[in-house]
mmCIF file as Biopython writes it, N, C-alpha, C and O atoms, coordinates in Angstrom:
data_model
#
loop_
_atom_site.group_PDB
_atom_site.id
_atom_site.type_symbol
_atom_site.label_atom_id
_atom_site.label_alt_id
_atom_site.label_comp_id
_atom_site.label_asym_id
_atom_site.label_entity_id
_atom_site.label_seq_id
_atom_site.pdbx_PDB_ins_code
_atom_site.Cartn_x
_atom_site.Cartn_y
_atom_site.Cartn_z
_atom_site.occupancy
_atom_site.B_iso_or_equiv
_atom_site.auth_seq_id
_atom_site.auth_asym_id
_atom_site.pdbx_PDB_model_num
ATOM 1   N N  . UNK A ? 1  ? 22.804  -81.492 4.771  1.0 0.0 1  A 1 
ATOM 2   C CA . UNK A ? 1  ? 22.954  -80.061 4.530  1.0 0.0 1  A 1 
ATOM 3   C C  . UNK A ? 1  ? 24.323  -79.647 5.064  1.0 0.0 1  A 1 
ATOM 4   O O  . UNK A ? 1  ? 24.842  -80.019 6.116  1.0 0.0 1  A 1 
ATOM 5   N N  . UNK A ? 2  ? 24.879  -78.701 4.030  1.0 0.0 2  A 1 
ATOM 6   C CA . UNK A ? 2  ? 26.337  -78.691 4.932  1.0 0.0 2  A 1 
ATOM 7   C C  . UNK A ? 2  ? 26.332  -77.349 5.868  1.0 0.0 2  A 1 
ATOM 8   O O  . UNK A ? 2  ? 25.276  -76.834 6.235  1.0 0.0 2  A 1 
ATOM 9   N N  . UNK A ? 3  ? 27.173  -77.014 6.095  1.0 0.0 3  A 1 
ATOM 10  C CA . UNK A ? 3  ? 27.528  -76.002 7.055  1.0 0.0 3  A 1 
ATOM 11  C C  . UNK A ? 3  ? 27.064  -74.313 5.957  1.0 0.0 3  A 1 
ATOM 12  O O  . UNK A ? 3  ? 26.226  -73.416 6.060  1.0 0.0 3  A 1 
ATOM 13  N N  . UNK A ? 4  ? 27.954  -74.586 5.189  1.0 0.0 4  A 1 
ATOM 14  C CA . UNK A ? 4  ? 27.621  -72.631 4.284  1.0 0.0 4  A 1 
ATOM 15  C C  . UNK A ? 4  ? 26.529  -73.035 3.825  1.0 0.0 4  A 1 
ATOM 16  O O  . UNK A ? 4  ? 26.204  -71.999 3.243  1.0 0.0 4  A 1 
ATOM 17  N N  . UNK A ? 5  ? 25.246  -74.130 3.525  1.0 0.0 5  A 1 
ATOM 18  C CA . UNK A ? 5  ? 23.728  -74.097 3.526  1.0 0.0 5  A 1 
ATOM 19  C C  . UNK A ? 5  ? 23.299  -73.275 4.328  1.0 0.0 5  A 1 
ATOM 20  O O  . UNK A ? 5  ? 22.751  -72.177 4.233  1.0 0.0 5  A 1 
ATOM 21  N N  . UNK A ? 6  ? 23.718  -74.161 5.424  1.0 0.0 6  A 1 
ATOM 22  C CA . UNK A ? 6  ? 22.816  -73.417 6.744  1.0 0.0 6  A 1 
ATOM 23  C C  . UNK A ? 6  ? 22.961  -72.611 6.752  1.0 0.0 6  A 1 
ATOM 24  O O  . UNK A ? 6  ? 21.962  -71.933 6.512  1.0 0.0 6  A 1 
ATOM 25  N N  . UNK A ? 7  ? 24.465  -71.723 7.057  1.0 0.0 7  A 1 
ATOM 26  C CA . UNK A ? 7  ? 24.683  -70.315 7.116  1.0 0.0 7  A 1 
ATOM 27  C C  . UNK A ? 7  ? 23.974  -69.822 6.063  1.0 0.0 7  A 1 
ATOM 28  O O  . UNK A ? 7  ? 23.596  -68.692 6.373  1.0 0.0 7  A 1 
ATOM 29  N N  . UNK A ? 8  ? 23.671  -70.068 5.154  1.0 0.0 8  A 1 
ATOM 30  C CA . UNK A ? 8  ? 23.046  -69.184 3.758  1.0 0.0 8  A 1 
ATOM 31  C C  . UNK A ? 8  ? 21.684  -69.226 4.207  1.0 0.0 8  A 1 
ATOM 32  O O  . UNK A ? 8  ? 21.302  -68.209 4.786  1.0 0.0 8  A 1 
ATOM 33  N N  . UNK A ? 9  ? 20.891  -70.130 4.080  1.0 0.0 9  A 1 
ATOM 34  C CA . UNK A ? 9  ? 19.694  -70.213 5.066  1.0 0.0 9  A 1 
ATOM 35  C C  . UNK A ? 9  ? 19.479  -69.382 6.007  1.0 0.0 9  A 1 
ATOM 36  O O  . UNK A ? 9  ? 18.562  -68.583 5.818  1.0 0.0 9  A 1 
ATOM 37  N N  . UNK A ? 10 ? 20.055  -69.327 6.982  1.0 0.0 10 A 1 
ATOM 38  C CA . UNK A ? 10 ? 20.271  -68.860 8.253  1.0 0.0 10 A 1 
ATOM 39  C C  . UNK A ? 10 ? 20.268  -67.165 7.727  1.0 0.0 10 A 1 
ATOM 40  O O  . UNK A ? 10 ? 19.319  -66.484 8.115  1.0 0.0 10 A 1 
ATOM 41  N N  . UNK A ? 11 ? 21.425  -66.450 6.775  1.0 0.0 11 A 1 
ATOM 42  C CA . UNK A ? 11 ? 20.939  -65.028 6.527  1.0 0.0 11 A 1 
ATOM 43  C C  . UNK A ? 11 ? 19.932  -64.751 5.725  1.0 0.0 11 A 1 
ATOM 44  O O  . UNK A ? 11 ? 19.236  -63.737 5.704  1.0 0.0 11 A 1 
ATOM 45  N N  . UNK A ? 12 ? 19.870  -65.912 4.911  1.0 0.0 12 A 1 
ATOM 46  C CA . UNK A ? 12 ? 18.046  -65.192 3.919  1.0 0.0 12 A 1 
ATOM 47  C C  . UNK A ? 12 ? 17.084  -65.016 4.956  1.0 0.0 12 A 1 
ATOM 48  O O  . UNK A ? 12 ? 16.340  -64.036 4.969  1.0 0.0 12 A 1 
ATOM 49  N N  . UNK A ? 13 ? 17.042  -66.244 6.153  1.0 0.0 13 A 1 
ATOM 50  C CA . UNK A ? 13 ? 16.403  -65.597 7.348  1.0 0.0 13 A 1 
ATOM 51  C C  . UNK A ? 13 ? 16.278  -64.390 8.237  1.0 0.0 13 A 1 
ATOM 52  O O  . UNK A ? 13 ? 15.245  -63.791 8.535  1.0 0.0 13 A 1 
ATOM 53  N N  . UNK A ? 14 ? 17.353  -64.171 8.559  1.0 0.0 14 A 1 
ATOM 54  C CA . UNK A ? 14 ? 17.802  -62.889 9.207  1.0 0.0 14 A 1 
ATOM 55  C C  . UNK A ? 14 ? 16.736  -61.760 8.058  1.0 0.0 14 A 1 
ATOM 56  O O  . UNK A ? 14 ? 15.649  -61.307 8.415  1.0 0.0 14 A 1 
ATOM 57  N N  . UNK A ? 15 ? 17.305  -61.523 6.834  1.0 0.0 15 A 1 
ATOM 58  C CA . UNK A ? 15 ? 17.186  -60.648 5.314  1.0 0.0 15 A 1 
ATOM 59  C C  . UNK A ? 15 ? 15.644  -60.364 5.883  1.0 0.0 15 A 1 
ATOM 60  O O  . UNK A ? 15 ? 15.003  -59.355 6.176  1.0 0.0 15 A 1 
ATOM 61  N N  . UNK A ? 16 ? 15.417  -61.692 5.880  1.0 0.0 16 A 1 
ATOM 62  C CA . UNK A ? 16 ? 13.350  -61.285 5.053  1.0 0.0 16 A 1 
ATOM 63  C C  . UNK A ? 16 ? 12.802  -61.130 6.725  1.0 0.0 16 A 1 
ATOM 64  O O  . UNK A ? 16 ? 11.766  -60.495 6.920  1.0 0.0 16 A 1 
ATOM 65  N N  . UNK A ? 17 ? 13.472  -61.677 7.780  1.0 0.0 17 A 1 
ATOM 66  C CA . UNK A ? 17 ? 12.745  -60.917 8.807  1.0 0.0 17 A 1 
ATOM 67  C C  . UNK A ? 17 ? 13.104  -59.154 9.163  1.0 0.0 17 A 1 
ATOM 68  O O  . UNK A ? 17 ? 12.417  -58.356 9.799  1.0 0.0 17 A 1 
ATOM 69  N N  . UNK A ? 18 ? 14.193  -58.990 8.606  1.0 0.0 18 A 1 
ATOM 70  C CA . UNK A ? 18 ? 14.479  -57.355 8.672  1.0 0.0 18 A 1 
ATOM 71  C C  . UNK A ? 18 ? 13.891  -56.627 7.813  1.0 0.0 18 A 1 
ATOM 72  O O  . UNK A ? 18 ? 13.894  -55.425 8.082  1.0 0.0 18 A 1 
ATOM 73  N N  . UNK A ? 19 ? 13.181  -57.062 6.489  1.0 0.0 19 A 1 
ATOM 74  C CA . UNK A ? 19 ? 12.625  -56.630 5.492  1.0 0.0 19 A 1 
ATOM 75  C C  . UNK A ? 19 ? 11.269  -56.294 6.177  1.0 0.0 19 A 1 
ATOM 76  O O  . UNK A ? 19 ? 10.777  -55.168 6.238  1.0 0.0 19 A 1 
ATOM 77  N N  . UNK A ? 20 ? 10.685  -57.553 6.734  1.0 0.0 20 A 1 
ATOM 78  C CA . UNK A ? 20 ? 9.211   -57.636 7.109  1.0 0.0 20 A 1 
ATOM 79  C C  . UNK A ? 20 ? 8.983   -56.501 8.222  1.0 0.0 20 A 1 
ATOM 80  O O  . UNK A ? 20 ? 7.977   -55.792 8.191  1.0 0.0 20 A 1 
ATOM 81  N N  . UNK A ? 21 ? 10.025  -56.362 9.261  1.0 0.0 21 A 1 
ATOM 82  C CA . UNK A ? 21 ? 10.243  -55.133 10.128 1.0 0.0 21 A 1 
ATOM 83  C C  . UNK A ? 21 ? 9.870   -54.005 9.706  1.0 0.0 21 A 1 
ATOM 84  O O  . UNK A ? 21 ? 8.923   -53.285 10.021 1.0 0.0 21 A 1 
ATOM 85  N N  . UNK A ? 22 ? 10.891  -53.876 8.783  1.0 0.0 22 A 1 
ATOM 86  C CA . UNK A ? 22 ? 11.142  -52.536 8.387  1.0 0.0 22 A 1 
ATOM 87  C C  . UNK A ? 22 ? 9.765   -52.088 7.423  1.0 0.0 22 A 1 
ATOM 88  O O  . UNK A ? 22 ? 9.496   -50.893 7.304  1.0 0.0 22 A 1 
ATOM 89  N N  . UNK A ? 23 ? 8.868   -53.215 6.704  1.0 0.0 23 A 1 
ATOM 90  C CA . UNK A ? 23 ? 8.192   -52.815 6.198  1.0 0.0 23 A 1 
ATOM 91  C C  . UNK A ? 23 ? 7.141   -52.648 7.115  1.0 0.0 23 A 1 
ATOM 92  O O  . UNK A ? 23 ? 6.280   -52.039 6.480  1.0 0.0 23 A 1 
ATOM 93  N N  . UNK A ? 24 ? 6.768   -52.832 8.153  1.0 0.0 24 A 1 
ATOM 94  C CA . UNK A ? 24 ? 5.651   -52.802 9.132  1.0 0.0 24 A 1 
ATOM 95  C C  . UNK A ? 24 ? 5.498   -51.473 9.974  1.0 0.0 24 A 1 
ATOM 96  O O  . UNK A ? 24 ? 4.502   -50.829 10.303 1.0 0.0 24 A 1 
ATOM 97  N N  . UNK A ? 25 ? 7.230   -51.250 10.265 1.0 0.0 25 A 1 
ATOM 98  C CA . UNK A ? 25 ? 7.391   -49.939 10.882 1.0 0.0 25 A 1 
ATOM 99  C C  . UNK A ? 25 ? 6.819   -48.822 9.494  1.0 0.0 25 A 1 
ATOM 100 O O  . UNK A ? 25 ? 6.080   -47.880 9.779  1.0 0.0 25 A 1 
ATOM 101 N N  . UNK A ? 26 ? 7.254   -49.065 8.025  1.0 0.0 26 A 1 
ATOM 102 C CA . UNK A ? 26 ? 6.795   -48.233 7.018  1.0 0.0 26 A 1 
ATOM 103 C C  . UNK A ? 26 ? 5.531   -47.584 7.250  1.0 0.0 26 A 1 
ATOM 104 O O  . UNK A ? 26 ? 5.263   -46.389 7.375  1.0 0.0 26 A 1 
ATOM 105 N N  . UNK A ? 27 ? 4.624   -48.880 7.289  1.0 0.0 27 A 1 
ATOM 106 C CA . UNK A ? 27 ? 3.572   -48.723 7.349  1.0 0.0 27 A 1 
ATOM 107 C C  . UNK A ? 27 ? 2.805   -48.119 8.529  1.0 0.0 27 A 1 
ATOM 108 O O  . UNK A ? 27 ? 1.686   -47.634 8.693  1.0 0.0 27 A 1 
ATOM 109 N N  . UNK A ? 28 ? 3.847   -48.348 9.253  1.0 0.0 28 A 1 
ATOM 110 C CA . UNK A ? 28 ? 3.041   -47.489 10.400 1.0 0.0 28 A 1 
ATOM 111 C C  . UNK A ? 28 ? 3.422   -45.827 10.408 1.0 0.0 28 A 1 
ATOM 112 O O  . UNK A ? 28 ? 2.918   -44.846 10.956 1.0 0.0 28 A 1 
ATOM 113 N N  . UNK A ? 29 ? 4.295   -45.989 9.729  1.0 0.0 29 A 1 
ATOM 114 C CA . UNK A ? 29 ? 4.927   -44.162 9.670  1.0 0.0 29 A 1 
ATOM 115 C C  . UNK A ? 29 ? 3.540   -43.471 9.112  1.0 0.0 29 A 1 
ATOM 116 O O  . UNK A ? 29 ? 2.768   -42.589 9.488  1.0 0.0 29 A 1 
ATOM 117 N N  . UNK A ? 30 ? 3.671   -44.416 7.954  1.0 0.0 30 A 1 
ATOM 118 C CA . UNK A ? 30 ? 2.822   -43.726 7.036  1.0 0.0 30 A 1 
ATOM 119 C C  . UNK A ? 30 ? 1.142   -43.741 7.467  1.0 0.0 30 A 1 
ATOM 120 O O  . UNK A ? 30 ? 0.258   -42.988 7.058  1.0 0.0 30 A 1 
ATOM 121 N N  . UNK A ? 31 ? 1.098   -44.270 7.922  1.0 0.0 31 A 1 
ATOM 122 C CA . UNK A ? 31 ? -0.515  -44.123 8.109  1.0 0.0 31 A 1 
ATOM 123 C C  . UNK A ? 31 ? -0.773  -43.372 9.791  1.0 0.0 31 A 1 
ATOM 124 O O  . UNK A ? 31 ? -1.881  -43.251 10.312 1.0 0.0 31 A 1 
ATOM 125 N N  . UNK A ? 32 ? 0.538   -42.941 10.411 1.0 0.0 32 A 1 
ATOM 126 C CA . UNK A ? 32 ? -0.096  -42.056 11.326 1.0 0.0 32 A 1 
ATOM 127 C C  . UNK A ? 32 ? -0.960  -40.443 11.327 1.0 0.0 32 A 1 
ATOM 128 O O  . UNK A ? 32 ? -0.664  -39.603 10.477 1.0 0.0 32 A 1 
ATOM 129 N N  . UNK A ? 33 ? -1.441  -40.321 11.799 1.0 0.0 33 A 1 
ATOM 130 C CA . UNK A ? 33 ? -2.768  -39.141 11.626 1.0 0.0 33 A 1 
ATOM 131 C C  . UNK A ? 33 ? -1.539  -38.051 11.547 1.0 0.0 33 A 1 
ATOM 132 O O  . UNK A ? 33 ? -0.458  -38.065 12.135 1.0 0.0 33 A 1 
ATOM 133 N N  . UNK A ? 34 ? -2.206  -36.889 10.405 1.0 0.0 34 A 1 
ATOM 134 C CA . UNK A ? 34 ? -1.708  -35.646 10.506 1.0 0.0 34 A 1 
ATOM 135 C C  . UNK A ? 34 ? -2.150  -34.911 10.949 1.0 0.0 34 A 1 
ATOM 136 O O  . UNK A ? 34 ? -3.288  -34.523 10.682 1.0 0.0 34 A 1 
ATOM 137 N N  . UNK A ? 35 ? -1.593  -34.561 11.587 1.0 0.0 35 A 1 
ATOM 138 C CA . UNK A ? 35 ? -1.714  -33.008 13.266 1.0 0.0 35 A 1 
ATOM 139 C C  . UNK A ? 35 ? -2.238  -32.047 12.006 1.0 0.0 35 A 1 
ATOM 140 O O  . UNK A ? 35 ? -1.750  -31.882 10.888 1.0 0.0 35 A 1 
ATOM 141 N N  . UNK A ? 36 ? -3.554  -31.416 12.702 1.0 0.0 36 A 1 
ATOM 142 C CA . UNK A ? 36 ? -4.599  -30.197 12.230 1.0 0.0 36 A 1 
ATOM 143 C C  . UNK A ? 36 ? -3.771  -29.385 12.952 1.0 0.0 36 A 1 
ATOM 144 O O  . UNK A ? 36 ? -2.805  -29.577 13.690 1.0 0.0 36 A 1 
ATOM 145 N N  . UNK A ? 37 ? -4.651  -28.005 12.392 1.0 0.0 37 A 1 
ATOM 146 C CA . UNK A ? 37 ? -3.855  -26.832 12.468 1.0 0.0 37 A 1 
ATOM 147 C C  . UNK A ? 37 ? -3.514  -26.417 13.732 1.0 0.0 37 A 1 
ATOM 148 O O  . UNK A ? 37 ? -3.979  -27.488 14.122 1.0 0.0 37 A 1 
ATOM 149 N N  . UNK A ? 38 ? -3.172  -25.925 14.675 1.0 0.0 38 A 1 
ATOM 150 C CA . UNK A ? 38 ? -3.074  -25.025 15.763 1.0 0.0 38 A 1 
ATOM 151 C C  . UNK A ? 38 ? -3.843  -24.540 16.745 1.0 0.0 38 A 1 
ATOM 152 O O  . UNK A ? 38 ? -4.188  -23.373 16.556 1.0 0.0 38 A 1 
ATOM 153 N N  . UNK A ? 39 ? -4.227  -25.037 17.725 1.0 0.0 39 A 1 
ATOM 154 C CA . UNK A ? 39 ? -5.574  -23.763 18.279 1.0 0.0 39 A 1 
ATOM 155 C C  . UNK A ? 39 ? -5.012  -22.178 18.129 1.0 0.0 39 A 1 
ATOM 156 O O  . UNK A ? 39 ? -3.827  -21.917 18.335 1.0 0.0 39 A 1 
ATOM 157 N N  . UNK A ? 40 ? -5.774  -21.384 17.834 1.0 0.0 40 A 1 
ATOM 158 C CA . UNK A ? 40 ? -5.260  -20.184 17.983 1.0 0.0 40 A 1 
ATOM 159 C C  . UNK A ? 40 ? -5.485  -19.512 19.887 1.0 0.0 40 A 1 
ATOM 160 O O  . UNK A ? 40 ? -6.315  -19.669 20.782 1.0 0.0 40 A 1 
ATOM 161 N N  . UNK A ? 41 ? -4.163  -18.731 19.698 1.0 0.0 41 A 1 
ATOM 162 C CA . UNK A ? 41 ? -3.702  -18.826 21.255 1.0 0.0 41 A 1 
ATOM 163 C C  . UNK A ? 41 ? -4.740  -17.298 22.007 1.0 0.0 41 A 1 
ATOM 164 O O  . UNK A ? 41 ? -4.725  -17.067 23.216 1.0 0.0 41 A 1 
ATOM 165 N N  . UNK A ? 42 ? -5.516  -16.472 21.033 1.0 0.0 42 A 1 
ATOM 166 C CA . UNK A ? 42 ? -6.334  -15.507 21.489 1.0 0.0 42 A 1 
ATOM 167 C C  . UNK A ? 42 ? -7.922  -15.691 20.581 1.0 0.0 42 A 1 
ATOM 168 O O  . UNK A ? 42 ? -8.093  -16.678 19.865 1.0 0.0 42 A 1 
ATOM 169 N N  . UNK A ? 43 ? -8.868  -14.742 20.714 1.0 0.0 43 A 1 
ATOM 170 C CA . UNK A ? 43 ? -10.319 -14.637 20.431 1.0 0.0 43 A 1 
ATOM 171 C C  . UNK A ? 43 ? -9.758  -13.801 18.615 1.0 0.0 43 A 1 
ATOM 172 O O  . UNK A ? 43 ? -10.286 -14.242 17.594 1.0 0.0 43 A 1 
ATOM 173 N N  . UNK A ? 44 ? -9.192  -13.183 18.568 1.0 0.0 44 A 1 
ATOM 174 C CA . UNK A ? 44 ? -8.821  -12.954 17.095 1.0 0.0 44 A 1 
ATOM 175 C C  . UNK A ? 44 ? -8.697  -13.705 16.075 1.0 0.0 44 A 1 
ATOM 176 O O  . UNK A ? 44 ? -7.970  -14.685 15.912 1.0 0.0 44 A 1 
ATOM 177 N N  . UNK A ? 45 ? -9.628  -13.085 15.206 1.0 0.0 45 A 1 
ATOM 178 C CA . UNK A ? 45 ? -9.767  -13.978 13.801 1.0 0.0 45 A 1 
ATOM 179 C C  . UNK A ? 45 ? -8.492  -14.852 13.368 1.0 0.0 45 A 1 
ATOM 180 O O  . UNK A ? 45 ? -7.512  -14.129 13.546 1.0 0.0 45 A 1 
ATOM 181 N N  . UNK A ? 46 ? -8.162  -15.884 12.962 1.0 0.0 46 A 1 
ATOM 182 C CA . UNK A ? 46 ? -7.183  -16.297 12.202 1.0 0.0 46 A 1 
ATOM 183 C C  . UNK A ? 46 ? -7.662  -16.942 11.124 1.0 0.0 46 A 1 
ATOM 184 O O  . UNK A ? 46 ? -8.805  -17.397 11.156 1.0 0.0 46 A 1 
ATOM 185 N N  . UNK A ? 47 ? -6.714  -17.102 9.806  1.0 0.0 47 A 1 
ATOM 186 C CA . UNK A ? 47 ? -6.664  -18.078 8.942  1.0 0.0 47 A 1 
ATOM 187 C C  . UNK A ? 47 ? -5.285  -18.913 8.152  1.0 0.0 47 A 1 
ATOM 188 O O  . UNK A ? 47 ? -4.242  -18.442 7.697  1.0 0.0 47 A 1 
ATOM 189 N N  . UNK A ? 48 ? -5.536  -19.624 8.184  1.0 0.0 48 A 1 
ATOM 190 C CA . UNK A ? 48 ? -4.595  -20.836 7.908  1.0 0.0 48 A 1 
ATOM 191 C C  . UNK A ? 48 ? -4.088  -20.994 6.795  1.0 0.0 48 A 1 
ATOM 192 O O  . UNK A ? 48 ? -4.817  -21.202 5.825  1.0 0.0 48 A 1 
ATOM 193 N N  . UNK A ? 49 ? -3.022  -20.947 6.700  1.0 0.0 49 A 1 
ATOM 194 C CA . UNK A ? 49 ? -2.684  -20.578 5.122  1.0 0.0 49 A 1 
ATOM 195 C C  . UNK A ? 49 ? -2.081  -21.999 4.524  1.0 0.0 49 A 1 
ATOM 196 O O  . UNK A ? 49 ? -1.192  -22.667 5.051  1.0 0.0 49 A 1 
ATOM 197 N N  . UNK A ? 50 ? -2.751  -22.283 3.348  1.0 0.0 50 A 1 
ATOM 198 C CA . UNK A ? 50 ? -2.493  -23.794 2.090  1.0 0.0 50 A 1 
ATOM 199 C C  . UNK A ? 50 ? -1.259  -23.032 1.542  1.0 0.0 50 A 1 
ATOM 200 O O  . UNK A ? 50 ? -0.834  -21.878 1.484  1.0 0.0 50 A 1 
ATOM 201 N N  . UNK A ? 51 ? -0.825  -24.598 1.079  1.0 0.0 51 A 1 
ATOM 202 C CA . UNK A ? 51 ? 0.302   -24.413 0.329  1.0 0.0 51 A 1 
ATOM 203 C C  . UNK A ? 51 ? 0.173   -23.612 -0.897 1.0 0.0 51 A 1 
ATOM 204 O O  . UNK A ? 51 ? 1.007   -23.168 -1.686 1.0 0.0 51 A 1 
ATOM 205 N N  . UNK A ? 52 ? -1.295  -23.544 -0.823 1.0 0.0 52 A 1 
ATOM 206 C CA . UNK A ? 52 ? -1.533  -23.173 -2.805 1.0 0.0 52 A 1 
ATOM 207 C C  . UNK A ? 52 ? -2.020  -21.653 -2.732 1.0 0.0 52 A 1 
ATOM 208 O O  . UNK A ? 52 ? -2.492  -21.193 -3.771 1.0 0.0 52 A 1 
ATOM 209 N N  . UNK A ? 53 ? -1.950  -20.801 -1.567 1.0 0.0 53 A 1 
ATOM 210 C CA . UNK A ? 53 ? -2.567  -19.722 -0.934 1.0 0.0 53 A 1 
ATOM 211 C C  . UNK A ? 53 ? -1.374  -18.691 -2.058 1.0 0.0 53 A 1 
ATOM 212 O O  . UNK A ? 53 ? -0.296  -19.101 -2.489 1.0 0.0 53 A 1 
ATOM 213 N N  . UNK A ? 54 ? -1.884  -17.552 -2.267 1.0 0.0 54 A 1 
ATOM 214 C CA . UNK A ? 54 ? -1.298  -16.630 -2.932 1.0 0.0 54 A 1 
ATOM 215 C C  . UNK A ? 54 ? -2.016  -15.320 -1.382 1.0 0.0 54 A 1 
ATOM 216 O O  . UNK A ? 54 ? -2.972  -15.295 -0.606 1.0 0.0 54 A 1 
ATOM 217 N N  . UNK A ? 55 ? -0.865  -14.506 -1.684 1.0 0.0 55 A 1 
ATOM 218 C CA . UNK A ? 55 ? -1.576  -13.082 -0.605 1.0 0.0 55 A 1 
ATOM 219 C C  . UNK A ? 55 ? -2.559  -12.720 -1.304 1.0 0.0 55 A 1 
ATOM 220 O O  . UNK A ? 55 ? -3.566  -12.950 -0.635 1.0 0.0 55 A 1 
ATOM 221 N N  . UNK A ? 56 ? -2.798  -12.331 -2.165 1.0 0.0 56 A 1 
ATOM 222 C CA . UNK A ? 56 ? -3.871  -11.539 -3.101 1.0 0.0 56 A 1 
ATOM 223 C C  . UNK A ? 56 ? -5.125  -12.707 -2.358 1.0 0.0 56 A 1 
ATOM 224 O O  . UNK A ? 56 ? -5.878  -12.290 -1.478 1.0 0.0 56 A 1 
ATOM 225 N N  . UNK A ? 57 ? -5.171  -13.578 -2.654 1.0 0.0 57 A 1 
ATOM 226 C CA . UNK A ? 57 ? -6.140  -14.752 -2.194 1.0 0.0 57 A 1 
ATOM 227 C C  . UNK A ? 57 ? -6.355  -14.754 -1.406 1.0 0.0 57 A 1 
ATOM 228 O O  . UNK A ? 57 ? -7.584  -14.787 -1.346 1.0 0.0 57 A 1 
ATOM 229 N N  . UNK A ? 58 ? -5.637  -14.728 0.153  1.0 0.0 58 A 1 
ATOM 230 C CA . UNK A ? 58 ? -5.851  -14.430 1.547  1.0 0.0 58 A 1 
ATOM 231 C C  . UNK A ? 58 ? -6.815  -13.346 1.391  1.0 0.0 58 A 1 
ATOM 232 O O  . UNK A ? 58 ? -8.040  -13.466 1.374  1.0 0.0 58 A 1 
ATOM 233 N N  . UNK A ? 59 ? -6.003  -12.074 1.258  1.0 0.0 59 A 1 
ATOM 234 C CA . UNK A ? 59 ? -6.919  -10.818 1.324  1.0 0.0 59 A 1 
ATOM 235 C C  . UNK A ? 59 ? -8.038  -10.848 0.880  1.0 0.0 59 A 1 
ATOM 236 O O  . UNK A ? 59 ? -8.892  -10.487 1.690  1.0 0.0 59 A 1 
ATOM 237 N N  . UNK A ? 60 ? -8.486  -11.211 -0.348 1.0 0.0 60 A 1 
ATOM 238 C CA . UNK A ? 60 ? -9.895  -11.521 -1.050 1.0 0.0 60 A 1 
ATOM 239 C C  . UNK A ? 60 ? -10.768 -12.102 -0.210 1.0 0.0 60 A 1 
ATOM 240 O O  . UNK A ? 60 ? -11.880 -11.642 0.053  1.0 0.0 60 A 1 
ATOM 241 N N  . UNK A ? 61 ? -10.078 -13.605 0.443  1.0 0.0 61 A 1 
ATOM 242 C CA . UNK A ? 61 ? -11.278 -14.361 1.476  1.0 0.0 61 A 1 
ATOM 243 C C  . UNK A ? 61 ? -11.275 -13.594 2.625  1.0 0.0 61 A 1 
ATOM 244 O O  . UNK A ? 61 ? -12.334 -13.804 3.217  1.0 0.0 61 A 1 
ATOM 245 N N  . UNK A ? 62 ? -10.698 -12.936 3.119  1.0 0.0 62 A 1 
ATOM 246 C CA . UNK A ? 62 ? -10.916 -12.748 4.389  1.0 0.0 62 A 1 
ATOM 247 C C  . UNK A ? 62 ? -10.894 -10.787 4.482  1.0 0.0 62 A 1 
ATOM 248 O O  . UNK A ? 62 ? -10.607 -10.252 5.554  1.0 0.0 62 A 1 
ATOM 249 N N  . UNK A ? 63 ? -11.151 -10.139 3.526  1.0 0.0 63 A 1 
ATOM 250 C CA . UNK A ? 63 ? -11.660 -8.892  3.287  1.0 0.0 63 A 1 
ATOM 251 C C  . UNK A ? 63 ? -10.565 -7.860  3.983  1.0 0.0 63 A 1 
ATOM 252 O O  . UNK A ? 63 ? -10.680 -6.787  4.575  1.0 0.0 63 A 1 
ATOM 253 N N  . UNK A ? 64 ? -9.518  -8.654  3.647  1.0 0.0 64 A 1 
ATOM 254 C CA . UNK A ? 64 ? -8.585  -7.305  4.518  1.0 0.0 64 A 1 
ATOM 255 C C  . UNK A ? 64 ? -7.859  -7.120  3.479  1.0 0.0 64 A 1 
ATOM 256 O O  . UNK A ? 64 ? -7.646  -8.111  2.781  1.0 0.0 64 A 1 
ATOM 257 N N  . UNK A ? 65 ? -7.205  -5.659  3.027  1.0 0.0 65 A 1 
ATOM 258 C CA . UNK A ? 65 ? -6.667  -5.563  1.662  1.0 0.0 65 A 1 
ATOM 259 C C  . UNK A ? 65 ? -5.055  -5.883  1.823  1.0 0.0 65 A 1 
ATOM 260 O O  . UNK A ? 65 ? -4.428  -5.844  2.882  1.0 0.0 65 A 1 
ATOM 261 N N  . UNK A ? 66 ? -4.598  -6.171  0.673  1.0 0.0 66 A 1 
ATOM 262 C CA . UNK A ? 66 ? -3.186  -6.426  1.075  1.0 0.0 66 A 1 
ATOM 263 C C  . UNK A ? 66 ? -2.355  -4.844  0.711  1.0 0.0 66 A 1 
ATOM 264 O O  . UNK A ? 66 ? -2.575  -3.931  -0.085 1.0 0.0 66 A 1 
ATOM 265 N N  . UNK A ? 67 ? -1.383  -5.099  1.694  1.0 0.0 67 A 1 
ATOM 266 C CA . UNK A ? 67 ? -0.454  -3.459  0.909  1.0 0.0 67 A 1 
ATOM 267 C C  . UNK A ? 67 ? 0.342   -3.992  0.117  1.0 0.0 67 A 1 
ATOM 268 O O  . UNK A ? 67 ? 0.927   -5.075  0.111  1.0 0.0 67 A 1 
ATOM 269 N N  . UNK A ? 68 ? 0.305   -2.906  -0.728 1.0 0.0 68 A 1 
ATOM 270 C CA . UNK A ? 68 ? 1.290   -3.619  -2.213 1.0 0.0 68 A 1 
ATOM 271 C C  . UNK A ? 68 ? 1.073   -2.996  -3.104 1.0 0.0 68 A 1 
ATOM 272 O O  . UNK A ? 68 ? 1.596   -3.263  -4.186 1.0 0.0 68 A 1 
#
């Protein structure tokens, strides 16, 4: 085997162990738990508003009218 083998060898090594890293750390990004909502910091009602929430919709569920 000559010398630029090895070296070639030698970085496909390096390559696929930085690959395997990086894909492990991926995976761990991704599958960490997503943080729930907030405790609320007093005894007053709250509600939590979705991305898909319209005001009109708030007000409806939770019986308070909107101004508007």
């Amino acid at each position: 085997m000559s010398e630029w083998q090895f070296l070639g060898y030698l970085a496909l090594g390096a390559v696929a162990i930085t690959f395997a890293v990086l894909l492990v750390l991926g995976i761990r990004i991704l599958t960490l738990p997503t943080p729930g909502p907030p405790e609320p910091k007093t005894d007053a009602p709250y509600y939590v508003v979705r991305g898909d929430d319209t005001l009109s919709a708030i007000a409806q569920r939770t019986g308070i009218p909107s101004s508007g």
